[in-house]
N, C-alpha and C positions, 0 to 999 in steps of 0.2 A: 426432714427425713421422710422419703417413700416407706409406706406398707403396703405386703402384698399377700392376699389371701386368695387362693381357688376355692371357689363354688361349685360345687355340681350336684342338680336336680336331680332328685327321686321322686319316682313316676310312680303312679298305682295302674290297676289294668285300664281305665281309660284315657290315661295320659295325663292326666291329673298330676298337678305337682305339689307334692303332700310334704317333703320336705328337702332339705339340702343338705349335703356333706358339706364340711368344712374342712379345707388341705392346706397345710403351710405351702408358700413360696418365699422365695427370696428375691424375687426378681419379676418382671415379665415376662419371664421364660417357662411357660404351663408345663412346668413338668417339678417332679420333690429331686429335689439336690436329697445327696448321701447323710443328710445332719442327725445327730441323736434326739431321738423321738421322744427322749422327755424336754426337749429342746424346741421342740416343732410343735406339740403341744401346747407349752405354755404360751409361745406364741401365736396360735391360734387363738387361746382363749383371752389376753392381753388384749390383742391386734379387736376381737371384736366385740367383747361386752367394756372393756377403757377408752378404744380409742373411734372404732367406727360405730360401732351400737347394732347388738344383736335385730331390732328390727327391721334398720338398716342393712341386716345382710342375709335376712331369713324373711322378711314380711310376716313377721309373726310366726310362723311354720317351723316343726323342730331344726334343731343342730344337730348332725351326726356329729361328734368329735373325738377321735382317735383318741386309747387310754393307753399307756405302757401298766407294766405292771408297777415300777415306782410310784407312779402318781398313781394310783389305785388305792395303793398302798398307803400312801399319803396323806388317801381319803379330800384329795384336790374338790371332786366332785361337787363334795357339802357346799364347794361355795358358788355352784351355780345352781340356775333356777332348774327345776325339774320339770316344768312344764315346756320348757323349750331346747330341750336338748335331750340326744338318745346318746349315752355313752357305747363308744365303741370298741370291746376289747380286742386287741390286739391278737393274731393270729400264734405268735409267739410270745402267749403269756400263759403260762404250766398251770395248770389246774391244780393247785395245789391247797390245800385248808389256810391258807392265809390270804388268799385269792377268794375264794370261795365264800368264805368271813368277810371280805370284803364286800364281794357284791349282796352277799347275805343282807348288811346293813344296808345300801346304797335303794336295795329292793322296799325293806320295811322303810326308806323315809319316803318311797313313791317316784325311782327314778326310772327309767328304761333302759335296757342294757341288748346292748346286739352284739353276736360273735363273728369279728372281721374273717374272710377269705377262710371260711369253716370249711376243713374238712376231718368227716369222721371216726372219732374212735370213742372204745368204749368208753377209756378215763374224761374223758367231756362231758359226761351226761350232769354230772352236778352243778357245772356251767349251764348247762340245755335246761335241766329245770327251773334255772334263774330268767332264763333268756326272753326275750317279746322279739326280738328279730333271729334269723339266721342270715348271714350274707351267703353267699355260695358264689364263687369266680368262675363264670359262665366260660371265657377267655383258658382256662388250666387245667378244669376240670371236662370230665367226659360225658357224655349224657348217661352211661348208667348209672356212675358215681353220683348223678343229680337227682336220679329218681330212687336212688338206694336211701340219700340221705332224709327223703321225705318219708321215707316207708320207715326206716327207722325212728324218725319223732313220732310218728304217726297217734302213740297213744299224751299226748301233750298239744292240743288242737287250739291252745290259742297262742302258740307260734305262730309268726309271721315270716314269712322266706322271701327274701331277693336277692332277685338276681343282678348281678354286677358284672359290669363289662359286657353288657350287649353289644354285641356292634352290627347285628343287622336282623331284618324280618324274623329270620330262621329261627336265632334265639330268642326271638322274644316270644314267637310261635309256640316253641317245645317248650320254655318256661309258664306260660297262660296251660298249657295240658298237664304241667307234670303239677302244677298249684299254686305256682308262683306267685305273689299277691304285688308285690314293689319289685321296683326296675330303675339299673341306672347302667350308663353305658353312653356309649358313640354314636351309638343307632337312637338315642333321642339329645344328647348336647353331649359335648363334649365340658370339660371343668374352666368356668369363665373366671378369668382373675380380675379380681377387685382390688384396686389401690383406692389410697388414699393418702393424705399428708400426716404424717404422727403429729402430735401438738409439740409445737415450738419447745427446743432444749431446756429452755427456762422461759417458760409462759406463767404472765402472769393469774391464768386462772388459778396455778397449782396455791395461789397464795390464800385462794377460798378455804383451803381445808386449813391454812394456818390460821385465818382469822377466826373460824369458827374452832379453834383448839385452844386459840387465846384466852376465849371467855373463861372469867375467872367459877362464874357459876354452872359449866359446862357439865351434865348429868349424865349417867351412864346409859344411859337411854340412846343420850344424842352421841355420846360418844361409838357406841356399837352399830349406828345408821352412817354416823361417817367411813366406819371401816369398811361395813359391808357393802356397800356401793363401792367398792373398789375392792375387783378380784384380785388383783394382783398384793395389794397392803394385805385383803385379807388373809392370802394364802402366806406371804410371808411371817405374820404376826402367828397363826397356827404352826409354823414349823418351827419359828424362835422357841416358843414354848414349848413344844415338845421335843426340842433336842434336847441333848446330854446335858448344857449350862443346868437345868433345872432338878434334871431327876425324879421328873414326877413319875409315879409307879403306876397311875393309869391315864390311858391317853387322852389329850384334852382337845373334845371336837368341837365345841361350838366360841366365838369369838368372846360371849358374854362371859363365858364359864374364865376365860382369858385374861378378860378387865378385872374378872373380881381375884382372880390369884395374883396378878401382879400388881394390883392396884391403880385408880382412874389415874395417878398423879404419874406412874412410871409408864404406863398406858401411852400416854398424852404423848409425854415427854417422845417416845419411841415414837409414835406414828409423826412427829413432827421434825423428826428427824429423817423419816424413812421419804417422807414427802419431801422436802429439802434437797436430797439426796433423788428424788426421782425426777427434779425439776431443774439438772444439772445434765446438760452430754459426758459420756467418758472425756471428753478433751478437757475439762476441768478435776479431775480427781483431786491435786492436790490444794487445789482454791478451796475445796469444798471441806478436805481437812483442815485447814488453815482456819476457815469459820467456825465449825465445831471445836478447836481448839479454844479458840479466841472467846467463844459459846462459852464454854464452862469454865476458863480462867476466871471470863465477867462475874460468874455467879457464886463460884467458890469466894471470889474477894468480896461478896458483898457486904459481910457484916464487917467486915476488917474497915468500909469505909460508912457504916454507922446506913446501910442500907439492906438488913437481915430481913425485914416483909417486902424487898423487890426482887428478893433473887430471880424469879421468873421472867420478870420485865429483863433483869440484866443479858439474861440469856439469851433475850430472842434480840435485845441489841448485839451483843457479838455473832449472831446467826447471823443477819440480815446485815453485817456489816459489809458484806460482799456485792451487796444487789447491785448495787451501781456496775459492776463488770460483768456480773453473769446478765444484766438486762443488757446493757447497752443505753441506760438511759440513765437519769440523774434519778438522786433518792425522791428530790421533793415530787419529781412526777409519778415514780412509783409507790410511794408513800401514803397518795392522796385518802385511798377507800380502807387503808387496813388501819386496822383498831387495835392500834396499840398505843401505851399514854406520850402524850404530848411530848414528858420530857426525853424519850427513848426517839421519838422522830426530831427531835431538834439535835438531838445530840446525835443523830446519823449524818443530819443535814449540815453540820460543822459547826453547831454554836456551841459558846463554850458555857456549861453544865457539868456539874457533879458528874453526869453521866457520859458526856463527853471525856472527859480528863480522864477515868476510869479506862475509858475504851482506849484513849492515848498510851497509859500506862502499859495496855497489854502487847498493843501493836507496836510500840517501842521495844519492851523488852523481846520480842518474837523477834523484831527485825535486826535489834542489835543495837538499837538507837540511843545511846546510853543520856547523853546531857541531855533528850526529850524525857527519857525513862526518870531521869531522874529529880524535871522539873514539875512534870504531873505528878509525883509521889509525894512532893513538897504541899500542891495545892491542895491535897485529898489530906495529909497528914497519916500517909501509908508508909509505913514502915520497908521500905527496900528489899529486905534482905525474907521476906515474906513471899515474894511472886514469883521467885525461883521454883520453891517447892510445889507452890500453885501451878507453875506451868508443867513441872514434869508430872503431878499427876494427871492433871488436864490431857499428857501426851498419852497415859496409859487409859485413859476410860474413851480417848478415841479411840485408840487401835483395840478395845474390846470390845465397838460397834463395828468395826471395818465388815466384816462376814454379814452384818445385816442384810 
């Protein structure tokens, strides 16, 4: 799958390129399609600290990146770095004390904050005292509305004003007289799109974070360096938590504050599902439930089959019972590097094991398979009339990850 991000440099008054806006596309078509901009956002931010690499798209120089007032709200921000990106508030985001509270905090952790296509009114000034940039839409507005909005900052002098949408001499002329310090616009580049290839639907990199989730000694430490190297886990993992499922009565911003309320072991569990789940294309939806069904069938039966200190191991057998079609390749080759015990790879690879039989039992009763269902029950000395119930509740603790 193509990605597509616009680039466009910001200039300082010697032409200097100090930093880069970041624009969603969809296409290589340089222009923003109509999409909702907590939409285009996240996209942004996805497309280049997961998949291309912020240095890769900035050479180390900040990110402007477009904020709605949801994701503000959402406190998205936290999880990127602050030393390389200026958040951008949105021109149609209300100044309102919940707003204001936001950026308030965004300020004390040391991030920068610019006001997109600013023009003045009084009620912005609680944003203007937050603010390190002002944008100003050189293209909309009039020259005295440009030199009105300087005189008005005037006592807040370490603002910064640029100008946007130059598009020739002229403006860039009247903005160098009126104080203009940054500049972006036509008249020095126009917004260059950058693609790239996403990683493969189900790559086998994504299996690094399962292996390293495996480990049975795996410390809160390491577990908080896996999440945070991945904006997208992380920001989902913060909004799980703080939605309504929980209730917690005050909001939970940092990932670690996260592991230790839900615990390493439900932690784990979640982010190895959410990877799972992000190493799949939508043309798989229902394969992927089918795994995580098959996932917690294995490990609810485990002590039923005299195996209550593997439940985990069981687990990530019924996960991983699909690799072979979401790879396209056989188990024993995708098997080779990941660390999981012996008898969980043989019993993938089709010999026949305690663990194997087990896995038969579930995939028979899912499928319908009754004389297989009911010759593996024989070998285990499982009780039949048990994996019923096992499976319908297996159906309901899927469908209350589905929103993950």
């Amino acid at each position: 799958m193509d990605i597509f991000l616009g680039r466009q440099p910001i200039y300082d008054t010697h032409h200097n390129i100090v930093a880069y806006e970041l624009l969603f596309r969809s296409g290589l078509e340089n222009y923003y399609k109509n999409i909702d901009g907590d939409y285009a956002t996240k996209g942004v931010i996805t497309d280049t600290f997961s998949l291309i690499g912020i240095q890769q798209m900035t050479n180390g120089k900040p990110a402007f990146i477009n904020f709605t007032r949801n994701l503000l709200l959402e406190d998205v921000a936290f999880l990127l770095p602050k030393d390389l990106v200026v958040l951008e508030i949105l021109e149609d985001v209300e100044p309102d004390k919940d707003i204001v509270d936001a950026c308030k905090r965004l300020k004390m952790a040391g991030y920068k904050i610019a006001l997109d296509d600013f023009v003045f009114h009084e009620k912005y000034f609680p944003l203007i005292d937050l603010a390190d940039i002002i944008k100003v839409d050189f293209l909309h507005t009039s020259s005295s509305e440009r030199a009105r909005l300087i005189k008005a900052c005037s006592k807040r002098p370490n603002i910064k004003f640029l100008a946007e949408k130059v598009e020739d001499l002229k403006d860039f002329q009247e903005g160098l007289d009126l104080g203009y310090s940054l500049y972006q616009g036509y008249f020095f580049s126009k917004p260059e799109v950058i693609t790239s290839r996403d990683l493969p639907h189900c790559n086998l990199n994504s299996l690094t974070v399962i292996k390293e989730l495996s480990q049975s000694d795996l410390e809160i430490d390491k577990l908080e360096e896996i999440i945070k190297r991945d904006v997208s886990l992380s920001y989902k993992l913060l909004k799980f938590i703080n939605s309504s499922l929980f209730g917690f009565s005050t909001r939970i911003e940092s990932i670690r504050h996260a592991i230790v309320l839900l615990g390493r072991k439900e932690v784990t569990r979640w982010v190895t599902l959410i990877t799972f789940r992000n190493m799949c294309d939508i043309a798989f939806p229902e394969l992927i439930n089918t795994s995580l069904i098959t996932a917690k069938c294995c490990e609810t039966l485990a002590p039923y089959v005299g195996f209550k200190g593997r439940a985990s191991d069981l687990f990530l057998l019924g996960l991983f019972s699909v690799l072979d079609i979401l790879f396209g390749k056989p188990f024993a080759e995708i098997l080779v590097d990941l660390p999981i015990s012996q008898d969980v790879k043989q019993a993938l690879c089709g010999e026949p094991n305690r663990f194997r039989w087990l896995l038969e039992v579930v995939v028979a009763y899912r499928d319908g398979e009754w004389d297989e269902f009911s010759r593996n029950c024989q070998r285990l000395s499982l009780a039949e009339d048990i994996v019923p119930n096992v499976f319908f509740e297996s159906l309901d603790w899927v469908s209350s990850y589905s929103k993950l």
